[in-house]
Each structure stands twice: as structure tokens, then as C-alpha cells.
N, C-alpha and C positions, 0 to 999 in steps of 0.2 A: 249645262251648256245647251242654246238653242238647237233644235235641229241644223237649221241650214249652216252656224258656225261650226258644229259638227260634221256636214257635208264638205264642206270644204277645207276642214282640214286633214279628213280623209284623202282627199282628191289632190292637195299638195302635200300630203305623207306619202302615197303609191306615188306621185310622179318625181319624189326627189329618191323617193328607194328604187325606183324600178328601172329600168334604161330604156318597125312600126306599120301595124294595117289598122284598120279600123272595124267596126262592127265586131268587140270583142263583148262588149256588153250591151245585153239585150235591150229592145225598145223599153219596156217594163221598167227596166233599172236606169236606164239614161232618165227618163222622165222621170222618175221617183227622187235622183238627186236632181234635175233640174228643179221639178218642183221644190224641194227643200233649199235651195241654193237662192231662188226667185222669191221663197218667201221671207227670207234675209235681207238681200239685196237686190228689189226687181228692178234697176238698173243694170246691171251688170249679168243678164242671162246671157248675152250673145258673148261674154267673154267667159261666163261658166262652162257653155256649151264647147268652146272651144278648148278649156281644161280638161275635155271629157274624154271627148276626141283624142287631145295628145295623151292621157291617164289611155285610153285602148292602145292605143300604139306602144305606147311605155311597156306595158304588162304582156303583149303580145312580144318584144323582145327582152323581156326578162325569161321568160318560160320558154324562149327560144321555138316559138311558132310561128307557122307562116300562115293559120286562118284561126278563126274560134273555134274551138276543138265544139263538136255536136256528138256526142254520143249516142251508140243505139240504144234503144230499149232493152231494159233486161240485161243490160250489160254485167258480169260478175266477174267483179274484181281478184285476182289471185288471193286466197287467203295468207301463203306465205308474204304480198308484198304487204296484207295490213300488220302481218304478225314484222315482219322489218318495221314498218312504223311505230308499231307500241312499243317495239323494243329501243328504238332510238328516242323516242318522248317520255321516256317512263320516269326520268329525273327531271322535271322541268328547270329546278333550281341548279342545274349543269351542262345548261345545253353545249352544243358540242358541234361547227360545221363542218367536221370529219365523222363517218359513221366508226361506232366502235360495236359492234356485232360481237356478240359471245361466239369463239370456234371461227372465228371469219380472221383475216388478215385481207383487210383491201386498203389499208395505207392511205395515202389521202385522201382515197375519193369519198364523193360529195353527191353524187348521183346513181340511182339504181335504177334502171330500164329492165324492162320483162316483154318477152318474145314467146310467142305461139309459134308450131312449126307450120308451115304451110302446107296444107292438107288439097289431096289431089280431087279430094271430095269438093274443094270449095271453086272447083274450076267445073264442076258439072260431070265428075267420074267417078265414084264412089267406091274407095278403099276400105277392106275391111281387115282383119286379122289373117293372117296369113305368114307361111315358112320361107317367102324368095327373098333374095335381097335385098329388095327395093321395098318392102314391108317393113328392113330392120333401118331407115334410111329417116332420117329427120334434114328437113332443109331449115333455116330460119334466114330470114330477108332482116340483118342488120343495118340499114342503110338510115334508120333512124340518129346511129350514134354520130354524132358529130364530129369533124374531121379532127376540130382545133382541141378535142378532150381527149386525154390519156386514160386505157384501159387499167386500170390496176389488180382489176381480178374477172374473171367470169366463170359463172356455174351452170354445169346442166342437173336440173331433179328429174327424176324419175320415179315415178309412184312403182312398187312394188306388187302386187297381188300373191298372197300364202298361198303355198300349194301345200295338200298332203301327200307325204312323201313314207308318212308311215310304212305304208305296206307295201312298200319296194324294200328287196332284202337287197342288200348288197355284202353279202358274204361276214366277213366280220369286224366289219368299216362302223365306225360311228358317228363318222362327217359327213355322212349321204344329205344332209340339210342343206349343207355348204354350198353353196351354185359362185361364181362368180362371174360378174356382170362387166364387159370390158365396153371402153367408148375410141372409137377412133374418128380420125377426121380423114375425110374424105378426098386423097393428094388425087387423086384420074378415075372418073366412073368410067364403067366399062361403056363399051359401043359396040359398032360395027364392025371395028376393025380392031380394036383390043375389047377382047372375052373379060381379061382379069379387070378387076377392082383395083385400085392400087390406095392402100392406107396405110395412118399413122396411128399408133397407141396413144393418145393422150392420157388414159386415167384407167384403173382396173378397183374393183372392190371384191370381198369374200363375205355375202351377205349368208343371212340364214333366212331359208323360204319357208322358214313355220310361221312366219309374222309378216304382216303388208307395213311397208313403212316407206316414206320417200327417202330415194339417195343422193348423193350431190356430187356431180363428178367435177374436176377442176379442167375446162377448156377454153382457159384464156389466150392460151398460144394460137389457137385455130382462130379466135373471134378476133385477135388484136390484128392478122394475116387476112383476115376479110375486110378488117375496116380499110387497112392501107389498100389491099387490094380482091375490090368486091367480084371483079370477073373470076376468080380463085377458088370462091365462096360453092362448094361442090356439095357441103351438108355434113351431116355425123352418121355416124354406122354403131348400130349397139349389137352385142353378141352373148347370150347368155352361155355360159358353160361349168357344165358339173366337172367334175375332177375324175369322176368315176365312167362319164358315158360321152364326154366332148360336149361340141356344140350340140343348142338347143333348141327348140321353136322359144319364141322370145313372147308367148302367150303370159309367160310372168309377169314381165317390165310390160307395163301399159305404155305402147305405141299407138298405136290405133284404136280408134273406136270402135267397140262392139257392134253387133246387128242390134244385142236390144239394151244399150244403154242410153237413155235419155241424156238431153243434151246439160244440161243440170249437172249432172254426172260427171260426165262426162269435163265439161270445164274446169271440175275440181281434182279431178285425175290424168288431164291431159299433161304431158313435157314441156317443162318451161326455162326458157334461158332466162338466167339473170348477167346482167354486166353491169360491172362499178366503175364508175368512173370520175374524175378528174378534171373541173371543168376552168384548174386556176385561178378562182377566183376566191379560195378558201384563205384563212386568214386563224391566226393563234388567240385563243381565249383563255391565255393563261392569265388574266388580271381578272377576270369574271367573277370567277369565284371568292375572289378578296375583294370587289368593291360589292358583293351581293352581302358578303357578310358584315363588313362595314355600313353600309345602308343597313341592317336586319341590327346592327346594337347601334346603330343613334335615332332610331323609331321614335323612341320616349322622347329623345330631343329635336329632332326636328318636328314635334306635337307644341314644341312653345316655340317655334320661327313663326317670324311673320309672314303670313300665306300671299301676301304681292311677292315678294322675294322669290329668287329663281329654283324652281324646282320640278319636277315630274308630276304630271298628270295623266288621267288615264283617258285614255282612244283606244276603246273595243270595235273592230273593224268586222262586219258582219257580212261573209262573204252574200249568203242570202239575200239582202239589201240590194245589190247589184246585178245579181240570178247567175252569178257564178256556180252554184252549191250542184249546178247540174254537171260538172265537168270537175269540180275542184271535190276529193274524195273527202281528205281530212286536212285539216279541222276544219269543222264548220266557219269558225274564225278566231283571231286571236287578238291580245291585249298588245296596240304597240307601244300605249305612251306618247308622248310630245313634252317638251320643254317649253316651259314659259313662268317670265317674272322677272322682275328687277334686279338688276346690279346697281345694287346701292352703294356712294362712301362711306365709310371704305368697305375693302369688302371683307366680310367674314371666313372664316377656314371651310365651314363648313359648306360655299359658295363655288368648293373646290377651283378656284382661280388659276389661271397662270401667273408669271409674275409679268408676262406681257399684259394681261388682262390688268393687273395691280397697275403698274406705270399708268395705261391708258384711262382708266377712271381715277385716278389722280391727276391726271393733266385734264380733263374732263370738271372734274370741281372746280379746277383755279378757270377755267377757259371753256365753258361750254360749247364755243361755236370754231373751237379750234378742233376739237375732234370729240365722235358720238360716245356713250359708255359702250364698256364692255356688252356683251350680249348671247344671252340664256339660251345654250346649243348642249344638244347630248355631246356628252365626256365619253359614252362608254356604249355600244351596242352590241347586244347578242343575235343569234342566229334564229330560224324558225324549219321545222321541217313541213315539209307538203307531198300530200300523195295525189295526185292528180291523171288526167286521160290527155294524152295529145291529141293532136289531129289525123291518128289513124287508130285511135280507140284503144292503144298501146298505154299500161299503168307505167307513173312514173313517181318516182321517190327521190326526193332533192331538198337539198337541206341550204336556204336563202341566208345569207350573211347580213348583220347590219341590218335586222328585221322590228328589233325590238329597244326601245330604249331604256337601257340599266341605269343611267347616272345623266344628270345632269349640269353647267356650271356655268360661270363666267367666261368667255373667251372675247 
């Protein structure tokens, strides 16, 4: 395929999948397909140009933003949200626009958002480890999630740090390891004029502090009461506590930053909210799996169809090309396919027809100018997932419906 036939029919694949601002794609990458497009057809630039433009717009409300995300330097991605992406790609031949997480129950959703807590250091006052309240005290600015999606799960992790605890006797206890780490949410900070805290229990665990390890507490009921209502949004409160000696300094669970922990470190240790969610727009892939294995045993036979006749072709879409790859994490890019080819009379089985399709290129042979033939459209589309940065540098995991095309046929 020539390039610029290529170009464009990238550029009406994204604008018939995607659903508006502009400058989503960089100078570089606008001219790279105009170029390609112009050497195709250099009549028709000032109407490529404009396909280009509406393709930014498209892609900018598909990904549900309102500028082109610009990331900073050095930006480091949460490892657990790549470790959620492998785990949801690791079957290609199954994809799936509901996440199914090992240990996870999040039900339909379809999107994964990740939250740093808002650190008092980033305002120009510099928090370090410490025993007061307001040390054990995580805020997170959910205002990202959007109004029109349902919450179906949310976690907090919390990285661990091993104490040794050996040589504390506690008489003739042999659960002195045992700490447990409880999360509440935050109903009334104190003030002025009310001293107390006022909290809720959300989640408790009974870890063992001879080994560092991240935890996950379940605080969906607090994140789904911020989204409806964000003035509410008061934070989470963590409380370590041994069995044997009460509360604890919370120097275990990494809250805070060290004085000498590098920033490196530090982002790979730091509290991070995840919330799943539900964006409606998922849809059931129960036929997937039986037309991939149907296409996978008629291989040999569809190697003696005649290659004009309607079938799948391949469109590798290369985020790079575009200068996406600076904001878009994984995949680099993927296969989506396109449909094209003849609907010949009559048509064959393997042309996967309707019988609408059938009538119509039968009245079509007697009567050509009475109405067109049928026409070569995917039957069947799967999903794609994407890890990507919005516009405030926040990773985001979403799995696109209708991304790839599995089947093709007469319609």
C-alpha cells in the first residue's frame, strides 16, 4: 500500500472509531501526514488538512480531554499501573473491554485512574516524617473522575517498610510481628473550634512487619462520596497498631517522604489511589472468541479465495508517526485492520453475508442502477487497551471498544 493511501486511511479509521480542541498532534506529525497525503493526492491538501484537524478533535474527545496532554520530564509511570496493563494484554487472542484482574472484583469497569496524594511540600512547606495527625493524613484531588462514570471499585496501596522486631520481648506472645494497619476516611478535621477528628473505618489488615510489601485497602465508599460530592473530600487517615502496644508512629507505611530519599525513590514508594470505573460504553465479546477461531480453521481456505473479494487487511497504526508516543505510554501501536473487496454474485458463505446483503446483490445483477451491491464493512470488532497521561500528568488505563477489526463481510 502507498504511503499516503496508508495516511488516509489511518486518518478515516481514528475519525470513524474516535468521537473536540485542536493542536492534539504535533507540528512534526501534522506535516508528516500532510506530506504523505499530498503525495498521493496533491489536489486535495486543503481537504486533508481539514481531516486532520477534525481526527485532533475526534481523539481529544475520545480520551475525554480538554488540551494535549504535555508531560513533564522524567515523568515515572506507577509500576503497578504497567503491571494492570500486562495483565490485561497478556491474552491478545481474548481481549476483553471489561478488566478481569486476578484478586480484583471491579465489575464492569473499563477504566483505571491513579492518584498521588497531594503533598504540602508541593505548595512550598516541606513535610517530612513525623507522629501528629496531620502526618498520618493523605488528601487525594479526585476531580479528574468524571461525573457521567460509575465507580465500581477503588484502592489505596501502601508500600510497607520491614521493621525488626526481633529483639523486642513481649513476654510469651509469638505474634509481636503482627501490627495492623487500619484506613479511615476522614467525616470532620479538626479545627478551631472542634479539637476531635471525626472518622470512619473503611478497611483494616493484620500484616507481618518482617517483610516490606505493598497493601491494598478497599475505599470505594469514601472516593464514590467525593465524586458526587467533592466539598466532602476531607482525605484518609492511616493508623498503625500492634496488638501488644496500641497505636504507633506510622514510620512503617510510607507516607511521607524521607529527608534522604531521592525523588526516584520515592515515586516508586509513594501512596497511590486507584479507581475503576464504568464509562457505559462497554459492550459483550462473547462472539469473539468463535469468529477468531473460525477465521484460525478456514486459513488454508480462505489462501484459495480470490484476493479482490471482500476480506481483512492489515493497518499497523503507528502511534510515533503522529508524535503521540510522548503522552501515549502503551502500546507503541497496534494492528487495526480495514475491510475491503468485492461483493460478488452471488455471494459466497464464506463472504459472511446477511440475507439482507443476499436480496440486495441479487436485485443488483438483474438491475444495476436500481440499487448499489452489498458492501465490504467489519462483522466483528474487538477492543484495545491504552495506558496513557492526561492533562494533568495523571496515568490512565482504558480499554477502547470497536478498536480492532476481527471479521469482515457483505452488508
Amino acid at each position: 500500500m502507498i504511503p499516503g493511501n496508508r495516511s488516509l486511511l489511518v486518518l478515516t479509521l481514528c475519525y470513524i472509531l474516535l468521537g473536540g480542541r485542536a493542536d492534539l498532534i504535533p507540528d512534526a506529525g501534522r506535516r508528516n501526514l500532510a506530506k504523505q497525503a499530498a503525495a498521493y493526492s496533491p489536489d486535495k491538501i486543503d481537504k486533508n488538512d481539514d481531516m486532520i484537524r477534525a481526527f485532533e478533535s475526534s481523539l481529544l474527545n475520545m480520551f475525554g480531554l480538554n488540551e494535549r496532554p504535555r508531560p513533564r520530564k522524567n515523568l515515572v509511570i506507577p509500576p503497578y499501573m504497567l503491571e494492570l496493563y500486562l495483565s490485561q494484554t497478556k491474552d491478545p487472542e481474548n481481549p476483553s473491554v471489561n478488566f478481569n484482574f486476578a484478586g480484583k472484583s471491579t465489575s464492569t469497569a473499563n477504566t483505571v485512574r491513579s492518584f498521588h496524594h497531594e503533598e504540602e511540600s508541593e505548595a512550598g512547606q516541606p513535610v517530612w516524617e513525623g507522629d501528629d495527625e496531620i502526618d498520618r493524613r493523605l488528601w487525594f484531588n479526585t476531580s479528574a473522575v468524571p461525573s457521567v462514570e460509575l465507580i465500581k471499585a477503588a484502592e489505596l496501596r501502601l508500600f510497607r517498610e520491614q521493621i525488626d522486631v526481633d529483639h523486642v520481648q513481649y513476654g510469651d506472645s509469638t505474634d509481636h510481628h503482627l501490627y495492623r494497619v487500619n484506613v479511615y476516611e476522614v467525616m470532620r478535621p479538626n479545627s478551631r473550634t472542634n479539637t476531635d477528628t471525626i472518622t470512619r473505618l473503611l478497611d483494616t489488615k493484620l500484616v507481618d512487619v518482617r517483610n516490606s510489601s505493598w497493601e491494598s485497602f478497599d475505599v470505594r465508599s469514601a472516593v464514590t462520596k467525593w465524586k458526587n460530592s467533592p466539598e466532602r473530600n476531607y482525605g484518609l487517615e492511616v493508623e498503625v497498631v500492634s496488638p501488644k502496644r496500641g497505636a504507633l508512629s506510622n514510620h512503617h507505611v510510607r507516607l511521607r517522604r524521607s529527608t534522604d530519599m531521592d525523588d526516584h525513590s520515592w515515586q516508586h514508594r509513594r501512596p497511590l489511589l486507584l479507581t475503576y470505573t464504568d464509562d457505559g460504553k462497554g459492550s459483550s465479546n462473547s462472539n469473539r472468541v468463535a469468529s477468531r477461531q473460525k477465521r484460525a480453521n478456514g486459513r488454508k481456505k480462505q489462501r484459495r479465495r480470490l484476493k479482490a473479494n471482500c476480506r481483512r487487511h492489515s493497518l499497523y497504526v503507528d502511534f510515533s508517526d503522529v508524535g503521540w508516543n510522548d503522552w501515549i505510554v502503551a502500546p507503541p501501536g497496534y494492528q487495526a485492520y480495514y475491510c475491503h473487496g468485492e461483493c460478488p454474485f452471488p455471494l459466497a458463505d464464506h463472504l459472511n453475508s446477511t440475507n439482507h446483503a443476499i436480496v440486495q446483490t441479487l436485485v443488483n445483477s438483474v438491475n444495476p442502477l436500481a440499487v448499489p451491491k452489498a458492501c465490504c464493512v467489519p462483522t466483528d470488532l474487538s477492543p484495545i487497551s491504552m495506558l496513557y497521561l492526561n492533562e494533568n500528568d495523571q496515568v490512565v488505563l482504558k480499554n477502547y471498544q470497536d478498536m480492532v477489526v476481527e471479521g469482515c463481510g457483505c452488508r
